[in-house]
BAMARFI-735395 format. One record per residue (C-alpha): residue number from 0; residue in one letter; x, y, z. Coordinates in steps of 0.2 Angstrom, whole numbers, plus 2048, in hexadecimal, padded with zeros to 3 digits. Each point is the difference from the previous one (the first is absolute). Example, Ala and Ser with C-alpha at 12.3 -4.5 7.8 and 13.67 -1.06 7.14 Angstrom:
BAMARFI-735395
REC,0,a,83E,7EA,827
REC,1,s,806,811,7FD
This chain:
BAMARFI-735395
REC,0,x,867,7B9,7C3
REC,1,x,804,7EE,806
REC,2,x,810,804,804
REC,3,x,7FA,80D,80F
REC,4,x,7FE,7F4,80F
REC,5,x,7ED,805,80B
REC,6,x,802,802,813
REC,7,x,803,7F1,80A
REC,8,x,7EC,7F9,803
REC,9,x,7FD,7FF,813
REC,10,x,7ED,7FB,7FF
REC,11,x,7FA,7F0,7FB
REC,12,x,7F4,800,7F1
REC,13,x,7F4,7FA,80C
REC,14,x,7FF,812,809
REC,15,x,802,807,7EF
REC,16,x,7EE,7F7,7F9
REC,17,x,7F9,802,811
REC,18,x,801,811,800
REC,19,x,7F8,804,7EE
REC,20,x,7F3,7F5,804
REC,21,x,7FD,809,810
REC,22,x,800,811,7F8
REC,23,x,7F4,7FA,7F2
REC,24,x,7F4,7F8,80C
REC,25,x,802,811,809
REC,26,x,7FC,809,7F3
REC,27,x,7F0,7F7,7FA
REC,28,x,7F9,801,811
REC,29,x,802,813,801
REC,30,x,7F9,802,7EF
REC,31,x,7F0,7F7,807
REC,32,x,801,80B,80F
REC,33,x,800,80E,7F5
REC,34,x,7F2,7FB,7F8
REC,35,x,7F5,7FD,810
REC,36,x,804,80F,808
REC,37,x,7F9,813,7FE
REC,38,x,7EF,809,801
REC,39,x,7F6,7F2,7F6
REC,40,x,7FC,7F2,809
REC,41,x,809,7F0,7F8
REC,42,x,805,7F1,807
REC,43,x,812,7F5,7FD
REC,44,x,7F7,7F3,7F5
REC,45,x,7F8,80F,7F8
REC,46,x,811,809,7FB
REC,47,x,806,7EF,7F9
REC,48,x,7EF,7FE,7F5
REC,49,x,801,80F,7FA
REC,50,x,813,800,7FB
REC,51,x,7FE,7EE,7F9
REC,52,x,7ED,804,7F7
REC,53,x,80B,80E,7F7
REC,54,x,80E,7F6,7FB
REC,55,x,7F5,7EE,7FC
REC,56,x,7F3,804,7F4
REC,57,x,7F0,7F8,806
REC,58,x,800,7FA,812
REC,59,x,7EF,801,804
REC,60,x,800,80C,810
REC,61,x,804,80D,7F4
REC,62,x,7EE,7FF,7F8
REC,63,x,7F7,7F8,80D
REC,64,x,7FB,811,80C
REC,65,x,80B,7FC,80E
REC,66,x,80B,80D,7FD
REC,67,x,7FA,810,7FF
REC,68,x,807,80E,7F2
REC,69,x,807,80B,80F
REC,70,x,808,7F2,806
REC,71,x,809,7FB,7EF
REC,72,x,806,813,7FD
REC,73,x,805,803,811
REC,74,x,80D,7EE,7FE
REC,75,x,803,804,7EE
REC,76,x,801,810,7FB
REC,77,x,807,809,811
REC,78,x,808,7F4,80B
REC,79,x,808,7F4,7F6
REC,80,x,809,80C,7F3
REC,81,x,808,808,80F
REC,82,x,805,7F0,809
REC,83,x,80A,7FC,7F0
REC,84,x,807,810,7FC
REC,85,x,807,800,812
REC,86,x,806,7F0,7FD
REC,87,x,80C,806,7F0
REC,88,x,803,80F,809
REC,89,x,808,7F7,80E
REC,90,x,808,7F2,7F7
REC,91,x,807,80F,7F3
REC,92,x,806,80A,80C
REC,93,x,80B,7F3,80B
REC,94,x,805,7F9,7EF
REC,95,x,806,811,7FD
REC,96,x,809,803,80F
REC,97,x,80A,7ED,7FF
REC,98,x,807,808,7F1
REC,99,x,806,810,806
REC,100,x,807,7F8,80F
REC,101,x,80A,7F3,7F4
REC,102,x,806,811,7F4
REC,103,x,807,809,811
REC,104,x,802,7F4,80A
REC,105,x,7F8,806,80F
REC,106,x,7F2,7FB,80A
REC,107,x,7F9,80E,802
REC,108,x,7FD,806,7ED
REC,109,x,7EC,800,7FB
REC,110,x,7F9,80B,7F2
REC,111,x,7FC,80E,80E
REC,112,x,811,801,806
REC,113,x,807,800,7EE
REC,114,x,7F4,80E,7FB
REC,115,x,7F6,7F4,7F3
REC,116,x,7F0,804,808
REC,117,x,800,813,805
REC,118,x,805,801,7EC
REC,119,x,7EE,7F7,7FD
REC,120,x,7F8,80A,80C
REC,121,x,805,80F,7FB
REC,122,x,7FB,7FB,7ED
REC,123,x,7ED,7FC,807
REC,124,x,7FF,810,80C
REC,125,x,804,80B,7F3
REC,126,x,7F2,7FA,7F6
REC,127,x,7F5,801,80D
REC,128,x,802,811,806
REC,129,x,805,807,7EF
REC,130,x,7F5,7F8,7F5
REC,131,x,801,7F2,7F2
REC,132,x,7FC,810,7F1
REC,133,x,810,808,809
REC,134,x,809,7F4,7FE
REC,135,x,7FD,7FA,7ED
REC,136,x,7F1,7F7,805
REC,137,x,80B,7F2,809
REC,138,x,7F6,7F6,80B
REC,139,x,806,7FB,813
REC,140,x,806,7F0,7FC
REC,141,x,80C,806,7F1
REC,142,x,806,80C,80C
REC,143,x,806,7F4,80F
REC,144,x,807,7F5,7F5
REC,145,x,809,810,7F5
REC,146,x,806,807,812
REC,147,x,807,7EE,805
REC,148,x,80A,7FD,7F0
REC,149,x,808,813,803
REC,150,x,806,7FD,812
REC,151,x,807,7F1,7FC
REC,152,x,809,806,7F0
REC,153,x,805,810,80C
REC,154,x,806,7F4,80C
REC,155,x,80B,7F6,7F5
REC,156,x,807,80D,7F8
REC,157,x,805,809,80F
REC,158,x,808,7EE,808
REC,159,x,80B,7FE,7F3
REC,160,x,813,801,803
REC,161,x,80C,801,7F2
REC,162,x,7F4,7F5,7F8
REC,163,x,7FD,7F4,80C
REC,164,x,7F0,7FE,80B
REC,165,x,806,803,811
REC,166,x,7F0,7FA,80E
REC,167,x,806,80B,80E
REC,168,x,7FE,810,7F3
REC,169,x,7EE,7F8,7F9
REC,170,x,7FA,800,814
REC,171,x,805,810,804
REC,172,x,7FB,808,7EF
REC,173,x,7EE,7F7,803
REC,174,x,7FE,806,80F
REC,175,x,805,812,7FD
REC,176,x,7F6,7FF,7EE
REC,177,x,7F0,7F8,80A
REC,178,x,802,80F,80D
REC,179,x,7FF,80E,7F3
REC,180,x,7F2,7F7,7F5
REC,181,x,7F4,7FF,811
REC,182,x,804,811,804
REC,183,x,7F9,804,7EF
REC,184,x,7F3,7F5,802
REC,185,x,7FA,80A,812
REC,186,x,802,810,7F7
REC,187,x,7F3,7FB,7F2
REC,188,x,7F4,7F9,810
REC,189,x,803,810,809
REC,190,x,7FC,80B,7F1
REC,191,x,7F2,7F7,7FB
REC,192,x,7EE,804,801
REC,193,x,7F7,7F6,810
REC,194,x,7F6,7F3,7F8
REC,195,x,810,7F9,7FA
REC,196,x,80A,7FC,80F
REC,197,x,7F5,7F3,804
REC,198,x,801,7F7,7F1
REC,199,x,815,805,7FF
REC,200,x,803,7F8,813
REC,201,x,7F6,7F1,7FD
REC,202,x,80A,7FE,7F1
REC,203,x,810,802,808
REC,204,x,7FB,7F3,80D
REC,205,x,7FA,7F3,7F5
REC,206,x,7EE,7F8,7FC
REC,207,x,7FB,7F5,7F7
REC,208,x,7ED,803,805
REC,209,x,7FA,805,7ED
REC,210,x,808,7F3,7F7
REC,211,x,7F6,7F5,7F2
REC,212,x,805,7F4,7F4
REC,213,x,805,80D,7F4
REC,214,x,80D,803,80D
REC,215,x,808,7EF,800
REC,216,x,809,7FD,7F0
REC,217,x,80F,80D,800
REC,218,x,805,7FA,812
REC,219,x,7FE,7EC,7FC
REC,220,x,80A,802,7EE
REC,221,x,80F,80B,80A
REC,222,x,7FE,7F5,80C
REC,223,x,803,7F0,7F4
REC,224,x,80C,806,7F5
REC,225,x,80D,807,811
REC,226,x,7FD,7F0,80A
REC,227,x,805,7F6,7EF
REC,228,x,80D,80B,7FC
REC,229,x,808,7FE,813
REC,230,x,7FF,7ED,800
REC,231,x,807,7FF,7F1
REC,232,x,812,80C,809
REC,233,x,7FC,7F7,811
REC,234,x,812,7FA,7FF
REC,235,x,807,80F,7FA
REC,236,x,7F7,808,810
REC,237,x,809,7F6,80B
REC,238,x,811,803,7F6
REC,239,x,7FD,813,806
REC,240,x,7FF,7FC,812
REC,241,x,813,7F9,800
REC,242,x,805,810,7FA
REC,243,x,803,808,7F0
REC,244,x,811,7FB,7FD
REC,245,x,7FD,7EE,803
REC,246,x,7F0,800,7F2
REC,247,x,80C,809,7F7
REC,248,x,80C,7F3,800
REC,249,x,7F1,7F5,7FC
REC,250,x,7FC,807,7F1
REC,251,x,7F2,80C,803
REC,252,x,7FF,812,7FA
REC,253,x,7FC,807,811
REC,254,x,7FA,811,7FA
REC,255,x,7F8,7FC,7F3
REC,256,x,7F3,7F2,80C
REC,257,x,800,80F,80C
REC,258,x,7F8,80C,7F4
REC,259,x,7F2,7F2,7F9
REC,260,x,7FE,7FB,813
REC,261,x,7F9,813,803
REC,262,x,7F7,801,7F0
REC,263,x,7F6,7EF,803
REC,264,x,7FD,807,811
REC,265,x,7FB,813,7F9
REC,266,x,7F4,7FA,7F3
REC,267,x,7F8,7F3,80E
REC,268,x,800,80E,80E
REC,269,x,7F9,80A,7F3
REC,270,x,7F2,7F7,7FD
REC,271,x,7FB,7FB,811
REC,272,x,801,813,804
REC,273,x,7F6,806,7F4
REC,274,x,7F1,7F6,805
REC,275,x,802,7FE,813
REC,276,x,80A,80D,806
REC,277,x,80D,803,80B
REC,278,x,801,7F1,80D
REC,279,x,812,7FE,80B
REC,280,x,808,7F1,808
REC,281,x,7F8,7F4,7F5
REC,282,x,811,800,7F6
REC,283,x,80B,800,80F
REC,284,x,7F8,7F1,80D
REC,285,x,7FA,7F4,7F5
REC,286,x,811,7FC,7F6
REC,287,x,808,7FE,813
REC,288,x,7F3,7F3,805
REC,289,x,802,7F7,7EF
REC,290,x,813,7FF,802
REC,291,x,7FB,7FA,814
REC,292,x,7F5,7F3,7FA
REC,293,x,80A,7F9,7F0
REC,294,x,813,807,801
REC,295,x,807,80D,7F4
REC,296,x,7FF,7F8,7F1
REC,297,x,7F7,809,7F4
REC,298,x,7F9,7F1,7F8
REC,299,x,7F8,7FA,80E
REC,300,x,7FC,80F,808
REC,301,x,7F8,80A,7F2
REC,302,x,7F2,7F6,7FE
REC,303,x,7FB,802,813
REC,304,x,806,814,801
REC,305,x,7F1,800,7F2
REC,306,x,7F2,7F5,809
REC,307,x,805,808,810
REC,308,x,7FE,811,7F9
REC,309,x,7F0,7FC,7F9
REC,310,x,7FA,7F8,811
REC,311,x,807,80E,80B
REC,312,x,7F6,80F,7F3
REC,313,x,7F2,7F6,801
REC,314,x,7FC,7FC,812
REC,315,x,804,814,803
REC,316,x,7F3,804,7F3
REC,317,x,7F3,7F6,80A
REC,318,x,807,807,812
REC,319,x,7FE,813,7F5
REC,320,x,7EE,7FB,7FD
REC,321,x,7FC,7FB,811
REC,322,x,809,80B,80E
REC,323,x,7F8,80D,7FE
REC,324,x,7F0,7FC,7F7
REC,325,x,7F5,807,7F8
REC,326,x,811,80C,7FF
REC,327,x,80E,7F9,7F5
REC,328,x,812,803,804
REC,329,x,80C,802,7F3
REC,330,x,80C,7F1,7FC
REC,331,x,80F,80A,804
REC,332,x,7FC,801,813
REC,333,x,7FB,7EF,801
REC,334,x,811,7F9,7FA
REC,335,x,809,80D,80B
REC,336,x,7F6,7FA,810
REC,337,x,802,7ED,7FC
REC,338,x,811,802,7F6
REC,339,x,80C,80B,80C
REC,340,x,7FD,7F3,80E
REC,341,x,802,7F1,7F9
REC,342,x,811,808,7F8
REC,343,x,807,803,811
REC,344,x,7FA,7F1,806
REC,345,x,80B,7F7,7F3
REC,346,x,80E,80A,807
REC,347,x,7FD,7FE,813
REC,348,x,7FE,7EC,7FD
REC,349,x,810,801,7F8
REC,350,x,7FC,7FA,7F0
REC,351,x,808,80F,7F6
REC,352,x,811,7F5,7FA
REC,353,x,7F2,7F2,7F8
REC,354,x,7F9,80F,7F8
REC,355,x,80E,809,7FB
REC,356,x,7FD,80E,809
REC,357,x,812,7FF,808
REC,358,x,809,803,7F2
């Protein structure tokens, strides 16, 4: 691979490391916010004894009676677990959608648009208004991530032209694919009996709000194992930006990164799915503002497309929580509502060329 050049680099390395660090201070500080926000009364220094008590064995305030058992479950067991789940889920999710916007080369491809994510969500609906014993006892979870892996495989098969993977076919097949699988997914909430809706909707519109540690590790190892795999092809990336006679001519087997580019982005979609839901526009915005921050070199900008996305989940996890309290609204609305404005304020500022939303 050293033979495909990377984009030209038009940030400094000094924009570049000023950015991670911003987004890792960022994301601290709203994991501490986190912590010190809902129902039971704890304070920021609180949140942060807690978190640390946990993680440090024998710092004396976890023995000493000044924080109270309430007040270690509430940080520990409810609020922290969902912090970090949103976290992966945002980071996964923008990860996701820098990779599908590299294997068609538009701006505009996200797991939604791509049908990735109605595949997952009809996997988990069908659980939950069918039944896990109807369905061979498969649990919610296997069912998202069973229902990604079949649109996807759909998807590729469908785009395929004479053997080659052609992007504008993949778009339009996802789109028509994602269309048909949410109309089957309405039918089976339609059909259903009442006290499932509730639980089907807030599904379909994300939440993280029942998360515990348990829930972490599928996320965080997809997580790990795309973001090393996409590093390690960052150059290959840029190659198909050129244009796929031109990686051609460099020596990559277009089709062939194209069809892993979907599967890494499948199995990740997949599991951030099945554990959070469907949540829109995380996938679309955040790899933009990346490539605004650092330029469109995947190497610089794959590291912040995944902090940013962890950042961006985050904060809407804590606005989800607060809005309307003691109501809680579903991660899908909240990432709308801040999501959709922000992209068209991109566009109106006239930063869609830097982006690559011009193309």
């Amino acid at each position: 691979m050293s033979s495909v050049p990377a984009l030209p680099d038009r940030r400094s390395g000094r924009v570049l490391a000023g950015a991670q660090a911003g987004l890792i201070a960022a994301a601290l500080l709203v994991l501490v916010l986190s912590g010190a926000t809902g129902p039971a009364d704890v304070s920021l220094t609180e949140s942060v004894q807690i978190v640390t008590g946990h993680l440090v064995p024998g710092l004396p305030w976890m023995s000493d009676g000044s924080l109270t058992p309430l007040q270690d479950q509430a940080v520990w067991q409810f609020r922290l677990p969902r912090t970090l789940l949103a976290g992966l889920a945002g980071a996964g999710l923008a990860l996701a959608g820098t990779l599908m916007q590299a294997v068609v080369r538009n701006p505009l491809a996200e797991p939604y648009i791509l049908g990735v994510s109605a595949g997952a969500g009809l996997g988990a609906v069908s659980v939950i208004t069918l039944g896990s014993a109807a369905l061979a006892g498969v649990t919610l979870s296997t069912a998202a991530f069973a229902g990604a892996l079949a649109a996807t495989a759909a998807v590729y098969l469908l785009a395929r032209l004479d053997g080659v993977l052609a992007p504008t076919r993949m778009i339009l097949a996802g789109v028509a694919l994602g269309s048909l699988l949410s109309a089957v997914t309405s039918y089976l909430t339609l059909t259903t009996e009442a006290q499932n809706v509730f639980s089907v909707l807030f599904f379909l519109l994300g939440s993280v709000s029942a998360a515990g540690m348990d829930d972490l590790a599928i996320p965080a190892g997809a997580l790990a194992a795309v973001t090393v795999f996409a590093l390690a092809r960052a150059r290959a990336l840029n190659a198909l930006l050129v244009g796929d006679e031109s990686a051609t001519a460099l020596g990559l087997n277009v089709s062939r990164l194209r069809a892993q580019l979907m599967i890494a982005a499948a199995l990740l979609t997949g599991a951030i799915v099945s554990v959070s839901g469907g949540i829109g526009f995380v996938g679309l915005v955040v790899p933009h503002t990346a490539r605004i921050l650092v330029g469109a070199d995947h190497r610089r900008m794959l590291p912040i497309a995944v902090l940013g996305g962890a950042v961006f989940l985050m904060v809407c996890d804590l606005l989800a929580r607060t809005v309307a309290a003691p109501a809680e609204i579903p991660l899908g609305i909240i990432t709308a509502i801040v999501g959709a404005p922000f992209f068209l304020w991109l566009i109106r500022r006239g930063h869609a060329g830097r982006a690559g939303m011009d193309r």
